[in-house]
C-alpha positions as CSV (number, residue, x, y, z in Angstrom):
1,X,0.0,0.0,0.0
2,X,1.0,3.3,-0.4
3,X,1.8,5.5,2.9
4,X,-0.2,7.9,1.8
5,X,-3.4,5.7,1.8
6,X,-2.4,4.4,5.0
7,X,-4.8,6.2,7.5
8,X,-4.7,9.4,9.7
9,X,-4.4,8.4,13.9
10,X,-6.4,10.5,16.5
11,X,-5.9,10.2,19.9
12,X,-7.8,11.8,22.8
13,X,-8.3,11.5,27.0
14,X,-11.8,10.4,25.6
15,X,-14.1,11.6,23.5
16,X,-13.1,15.5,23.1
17,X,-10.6,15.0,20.0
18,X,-13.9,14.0,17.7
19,X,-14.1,18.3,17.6
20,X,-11.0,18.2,16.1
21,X,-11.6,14.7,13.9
22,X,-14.7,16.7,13.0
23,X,-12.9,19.8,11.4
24,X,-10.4,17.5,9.8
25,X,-12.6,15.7,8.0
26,X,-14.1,18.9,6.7
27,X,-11.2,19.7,5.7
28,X,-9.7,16.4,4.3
29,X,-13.0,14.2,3.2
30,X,-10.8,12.0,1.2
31,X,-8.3,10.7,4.3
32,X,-9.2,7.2,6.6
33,X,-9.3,8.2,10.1
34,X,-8.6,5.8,12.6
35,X,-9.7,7.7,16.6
36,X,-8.9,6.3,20.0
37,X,-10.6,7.7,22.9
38,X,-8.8,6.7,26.1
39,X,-11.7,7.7,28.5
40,X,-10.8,3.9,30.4
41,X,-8.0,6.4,32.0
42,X,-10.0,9.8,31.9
43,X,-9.5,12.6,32.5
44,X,-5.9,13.2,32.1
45,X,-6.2,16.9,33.3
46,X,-6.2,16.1,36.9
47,X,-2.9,13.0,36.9
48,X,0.8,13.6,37.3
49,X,2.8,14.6,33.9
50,X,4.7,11.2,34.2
51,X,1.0,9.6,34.1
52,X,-0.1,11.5,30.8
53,X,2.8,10.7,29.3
54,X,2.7,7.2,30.1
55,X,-1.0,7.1,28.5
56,X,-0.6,8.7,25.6
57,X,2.6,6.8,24.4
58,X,0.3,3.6,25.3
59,X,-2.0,4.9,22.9
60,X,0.4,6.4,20.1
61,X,2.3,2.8,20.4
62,X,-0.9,0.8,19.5
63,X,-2.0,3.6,16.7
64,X,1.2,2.9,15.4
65,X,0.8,-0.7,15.9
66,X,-2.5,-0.6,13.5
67,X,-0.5,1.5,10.8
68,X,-1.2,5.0,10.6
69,X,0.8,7.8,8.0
70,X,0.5,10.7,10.7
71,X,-0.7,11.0,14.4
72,X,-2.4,14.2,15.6
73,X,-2.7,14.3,19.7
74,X,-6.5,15.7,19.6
75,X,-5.8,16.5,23.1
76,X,-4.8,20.0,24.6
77,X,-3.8,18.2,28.2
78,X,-1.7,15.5,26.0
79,X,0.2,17.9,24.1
80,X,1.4,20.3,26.7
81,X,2.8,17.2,28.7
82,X,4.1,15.1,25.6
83,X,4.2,16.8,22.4
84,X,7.9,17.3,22.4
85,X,8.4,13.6,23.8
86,X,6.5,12.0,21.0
87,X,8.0,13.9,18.4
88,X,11.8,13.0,19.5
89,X,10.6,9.3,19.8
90,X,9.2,9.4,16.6
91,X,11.1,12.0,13.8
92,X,10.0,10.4,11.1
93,X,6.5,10.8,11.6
94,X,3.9,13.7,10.9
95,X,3.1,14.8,14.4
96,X,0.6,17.6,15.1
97,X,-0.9,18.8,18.9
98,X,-3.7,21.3,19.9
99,X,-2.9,24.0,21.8
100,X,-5.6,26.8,23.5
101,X,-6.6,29.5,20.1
102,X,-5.0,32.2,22.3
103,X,-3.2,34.0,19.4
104,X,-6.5,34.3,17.0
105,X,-8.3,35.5,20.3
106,X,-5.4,38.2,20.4
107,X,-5.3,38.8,16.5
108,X,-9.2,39.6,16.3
109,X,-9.0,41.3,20.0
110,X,-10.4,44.6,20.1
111,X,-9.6,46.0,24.0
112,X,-12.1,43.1,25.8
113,X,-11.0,40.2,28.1
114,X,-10.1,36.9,26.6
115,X,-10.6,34.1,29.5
116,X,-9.2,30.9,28.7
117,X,-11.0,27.3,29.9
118,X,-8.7,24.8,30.0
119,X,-7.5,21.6,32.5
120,X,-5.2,22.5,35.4
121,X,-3.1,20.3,34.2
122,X,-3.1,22.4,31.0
123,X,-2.7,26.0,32.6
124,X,-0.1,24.6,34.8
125,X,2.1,23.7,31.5
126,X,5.4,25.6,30.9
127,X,3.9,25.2,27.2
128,X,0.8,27.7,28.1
129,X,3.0,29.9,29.8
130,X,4.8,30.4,26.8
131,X,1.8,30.6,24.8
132,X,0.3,33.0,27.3
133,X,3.9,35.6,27.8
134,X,3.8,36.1,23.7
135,X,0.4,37.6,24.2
136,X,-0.8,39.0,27.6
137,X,1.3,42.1,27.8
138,X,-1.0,44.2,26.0
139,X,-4.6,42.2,26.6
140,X,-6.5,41.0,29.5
141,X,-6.1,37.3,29.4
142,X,-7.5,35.0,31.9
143,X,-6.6,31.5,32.1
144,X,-9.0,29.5,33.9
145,X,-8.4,26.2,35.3
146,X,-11.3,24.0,34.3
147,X,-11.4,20.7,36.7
148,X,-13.7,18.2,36.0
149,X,-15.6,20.2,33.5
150,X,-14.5,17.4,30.6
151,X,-16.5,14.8,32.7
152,X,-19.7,16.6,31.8
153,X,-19.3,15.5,28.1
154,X,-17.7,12.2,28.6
155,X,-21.2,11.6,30.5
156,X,-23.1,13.0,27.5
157,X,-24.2,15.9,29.3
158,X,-24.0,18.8,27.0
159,X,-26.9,20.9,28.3
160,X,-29.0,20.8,31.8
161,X,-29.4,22.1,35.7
162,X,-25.9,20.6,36.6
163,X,-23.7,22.2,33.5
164,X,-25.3,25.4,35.0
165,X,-24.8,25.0,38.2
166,X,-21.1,24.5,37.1
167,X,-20.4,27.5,35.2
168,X,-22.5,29.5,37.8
169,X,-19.5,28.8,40.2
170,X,-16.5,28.2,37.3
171,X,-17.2,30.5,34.7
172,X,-19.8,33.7,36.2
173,X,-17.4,35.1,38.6
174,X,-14.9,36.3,36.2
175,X,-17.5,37.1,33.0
176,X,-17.3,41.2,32.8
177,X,-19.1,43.3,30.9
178,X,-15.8,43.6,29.2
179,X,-15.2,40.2,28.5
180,X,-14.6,40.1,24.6
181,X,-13.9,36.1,23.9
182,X,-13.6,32.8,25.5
183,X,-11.2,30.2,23.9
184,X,-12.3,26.9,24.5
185,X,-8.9,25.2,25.9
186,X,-9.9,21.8,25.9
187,X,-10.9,19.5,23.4
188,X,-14.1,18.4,25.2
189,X,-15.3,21.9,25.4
190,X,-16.4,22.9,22.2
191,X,-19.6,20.5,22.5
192,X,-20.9,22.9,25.5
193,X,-20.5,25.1,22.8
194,X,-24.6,25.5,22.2
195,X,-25.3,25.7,26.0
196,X,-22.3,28.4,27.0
197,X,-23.7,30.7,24.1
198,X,-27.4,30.2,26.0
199,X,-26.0,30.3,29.6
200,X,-24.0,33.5,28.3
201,X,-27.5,35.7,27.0
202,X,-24.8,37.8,25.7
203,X,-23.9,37.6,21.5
204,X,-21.3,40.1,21.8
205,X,-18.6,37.1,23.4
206,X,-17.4,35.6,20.7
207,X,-16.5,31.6,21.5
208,X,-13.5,29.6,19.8
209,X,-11.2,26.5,19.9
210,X,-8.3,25.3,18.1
211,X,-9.6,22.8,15.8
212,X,-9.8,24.3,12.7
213,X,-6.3,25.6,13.0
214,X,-5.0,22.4,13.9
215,X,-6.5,20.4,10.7
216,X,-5.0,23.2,8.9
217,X,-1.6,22.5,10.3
218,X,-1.8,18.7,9.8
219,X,-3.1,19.3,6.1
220,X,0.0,21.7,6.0
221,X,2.4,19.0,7.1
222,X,1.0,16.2,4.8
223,X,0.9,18.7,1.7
224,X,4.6,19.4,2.6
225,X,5.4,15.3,3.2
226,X,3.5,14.4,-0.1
227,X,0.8,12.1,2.2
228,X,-2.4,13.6,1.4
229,X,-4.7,10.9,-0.3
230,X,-6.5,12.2,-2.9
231,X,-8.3,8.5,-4.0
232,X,-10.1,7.5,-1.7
233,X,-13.6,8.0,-0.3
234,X,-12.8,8.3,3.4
235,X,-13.7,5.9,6.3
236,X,-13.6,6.2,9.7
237,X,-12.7,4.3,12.5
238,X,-13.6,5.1,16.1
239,X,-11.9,2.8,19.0
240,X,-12.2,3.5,22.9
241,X,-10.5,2.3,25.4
242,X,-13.7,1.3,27.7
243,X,-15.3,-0.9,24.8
244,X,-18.7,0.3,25.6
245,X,-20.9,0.5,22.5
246,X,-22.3,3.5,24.6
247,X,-19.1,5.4,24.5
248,X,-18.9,4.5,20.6
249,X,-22.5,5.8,20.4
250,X,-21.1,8.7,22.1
251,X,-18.9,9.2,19.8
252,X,-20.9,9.1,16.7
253,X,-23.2,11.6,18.2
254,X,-20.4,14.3,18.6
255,X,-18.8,13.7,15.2
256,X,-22.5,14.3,13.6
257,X,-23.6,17.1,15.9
258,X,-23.9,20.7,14.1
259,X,-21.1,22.6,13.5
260,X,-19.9,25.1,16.4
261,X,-18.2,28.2,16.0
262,X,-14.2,28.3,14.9
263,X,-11.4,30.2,14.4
């Protein structure tokens, strides 16, 4: 076969990288996907950075295992703790993380306060602060440690009394009427996309995540590596660690759900 029919690996804590699978398959229709959720060990936000490393080289090892052209860690948590790890393991191979859409927030900012939802785990990365010192000089960034707001969707709670009650103690507190954008920090986040815009009542904060940059990137990479397929009607494949047809019917769900707002 030739590599670049072989298909395109996805890996996530659980079920969040299918926002990102979702935009990449806009993007490339004609690429196999083949996505592992690892929600058996979820969430990653809240373990050690020895743990999240150790999971997601369990998972790249067995993506690798079935074959794949390029991997793209469809987790924000993931990268920060083993982007660099993965890609010195494995040079030969197209490699392509998420990080929070803090510099499109910055590029399209016009005065108002950007607050960040991400894992702790996430916002306690020396990869975020990085992120974070090329662009809070000037704007009022808020990083906001999200813990155990991933659980709501790995549940299959996207809406309800609970995910309010949540972001009436989370996410109220530091909403201003100057509050301009939230960037959506994890990849789990973007399907409370249509309940955040209803909690907010307020069509002035815009709402974004990473994805679409991201699929842009890896399309970028495969142009660059020759590895696009350009034959093929695509297939996916969608794996989880807990082997629940539930979490699978999860899954499915999120890929088909209407499409949220981007960057």
């Amino acid at each position: 076969m030739d590599k670049s029919e072989l298909p395109i690996g996805f890996m996530d804590s659980g079920v969040g990288g299918i926002s990102v699978l979702k935009s990449t398959i806009e993007l490339l229709p004609n690429e196999d996907f083949l996505y592992y959720g690892d929600s058996l060990h979820a969430p990653y936000g809240t373990k050690s950075v020895e743990e999240i490393k150790q999971l997601t080289f369990n998972v790249v090892d067995y993506l690798l295992s079935k074959g794949i052209k390029a991997l793209v860690v469809a987790c924000n948590t993931a990268t920060s703790a083993a982007i660099k790890d993965l890609r010195h393991q494995y040079p030969d191979m197209p490699i392509v993380g998420i990080e929070p859409a803090i510099k499109p927030a910055v590029m399209s900012n016009q005065g108002g306060r950007i607050i960040v939802m991400a894992t702790p785990m996430t916002i306690k990365q020396d990869k975020f602060h990085h992120l974070l010192s090329l662009y809070n000089k000037d704007v009022d960034i808020v990083p906001l440690g999200c813990d155990h707001l991933m659980e709501f969707v790995e549940e299959g709670i996207l809406s309800g009394e609970r995910l309010k009650i949540y972001f009436d103690e989370h996410l109220k507190p530091y909403i201003t009427d100057n509050t301009e954008t939230i960037v959506l920090g994890c990849t789990h986040y973007p399907f409370l996309y249509p309940y955040l815009k209803e909690y907010l009542h307020n069509d002035h904060i815009h709402i974004i995540d990473g994805s679409y940059g991201t699929a842009m990137e890896l399309k970028r990479r495969l142009e660059a590596e020759n590895l696009l397929n350009n034959k093929n009607q695509g297939h996916i494949t969608i794996e989880n660690s807990l082997e629940s047809q539930n979490m699978i019917d999860l899954s499915w769900k999120l890929l088909h759900m209407p499409t949220f707002e981007k960057c």
